[in-house]
KOLMARFI-513161 format. One record per residue (C-alpha): z, x, y. Coordinates in steps of 0.02 Angstrom, whole numbers, padded with zeros to 5 digits, always signed. Each point is the difference from the previous one (the first is absolute). Layout:
// residues N
ZXY/...
END
This chain:
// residues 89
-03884+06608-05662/+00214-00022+00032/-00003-00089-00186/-00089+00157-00085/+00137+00098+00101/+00132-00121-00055/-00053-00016-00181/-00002+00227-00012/+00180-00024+00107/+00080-00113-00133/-00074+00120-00129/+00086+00163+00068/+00153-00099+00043/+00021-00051-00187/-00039+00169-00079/+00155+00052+00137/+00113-00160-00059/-00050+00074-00205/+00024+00183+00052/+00188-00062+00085/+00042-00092-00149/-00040+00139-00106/+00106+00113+00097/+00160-00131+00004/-00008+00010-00175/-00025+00152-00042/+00085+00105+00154/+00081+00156-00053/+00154-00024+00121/+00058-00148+00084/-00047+00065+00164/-00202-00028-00046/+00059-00184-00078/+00038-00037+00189/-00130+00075+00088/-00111-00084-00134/+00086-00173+00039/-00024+00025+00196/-00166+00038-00009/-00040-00155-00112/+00076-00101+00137/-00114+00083+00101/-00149-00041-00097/+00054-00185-00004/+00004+00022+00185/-00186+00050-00020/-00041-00151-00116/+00084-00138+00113/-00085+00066+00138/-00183-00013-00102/+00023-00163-00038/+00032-00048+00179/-00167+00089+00063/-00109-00086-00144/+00106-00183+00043/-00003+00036+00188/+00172-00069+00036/+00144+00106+00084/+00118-00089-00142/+00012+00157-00100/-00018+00123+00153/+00180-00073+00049/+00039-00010-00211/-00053+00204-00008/+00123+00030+00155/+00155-00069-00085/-00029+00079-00161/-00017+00178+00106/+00166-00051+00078/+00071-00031-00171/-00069+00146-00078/+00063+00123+00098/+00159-00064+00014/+00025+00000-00180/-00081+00165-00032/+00151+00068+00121/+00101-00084-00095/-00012+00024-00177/-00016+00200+00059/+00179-00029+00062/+00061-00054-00167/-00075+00122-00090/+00062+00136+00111/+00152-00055+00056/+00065-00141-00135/+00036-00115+00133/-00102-00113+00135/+00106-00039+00112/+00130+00116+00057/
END
């Protein structure tokens, strides 16, 4: 039963990853090419994290953490530069 609830998982999460991708390239304003690239981290987030419930080891449970870390930090970022021209201050 978890693998038919992986296997529809992996399916939504990769009709999200095509929908993102659509939307970084095609974003009206930069503003939605950011959101779009912070929610694809996201849905990497998602697909690390089914891979480590199919494989059963807490390898990419650790893997999924760091790339959250990551993410959000450079989300922040990258929304400095664009709004102020400058990172660090």
């Amino acid at each position: 039963m978890i693998t038919v609830a992986l296997y529809i998982a992996a399916v939504a999460i990769a009709l999200a990853l095509l929908l993102n991708g659509w939307r970084l390239l095609k974003g009206p304003a930069l503003g939605d090419r950011i959101v779009a690239l912070d929610t694809m981290v996201i849905n990497v987030i998602g697909v690390i994290l089914l891979i480590g419930i199919a494989d059963g080891t807490a390898t990419y449970f650790e893997a999924a953490l760091l790339l959250a870390m990551v993410g959000f930090v450079s989300t922040i970022a990258y929304c400095k530069f664009v709004l102020r021209g400058d990172i660090v201050e």
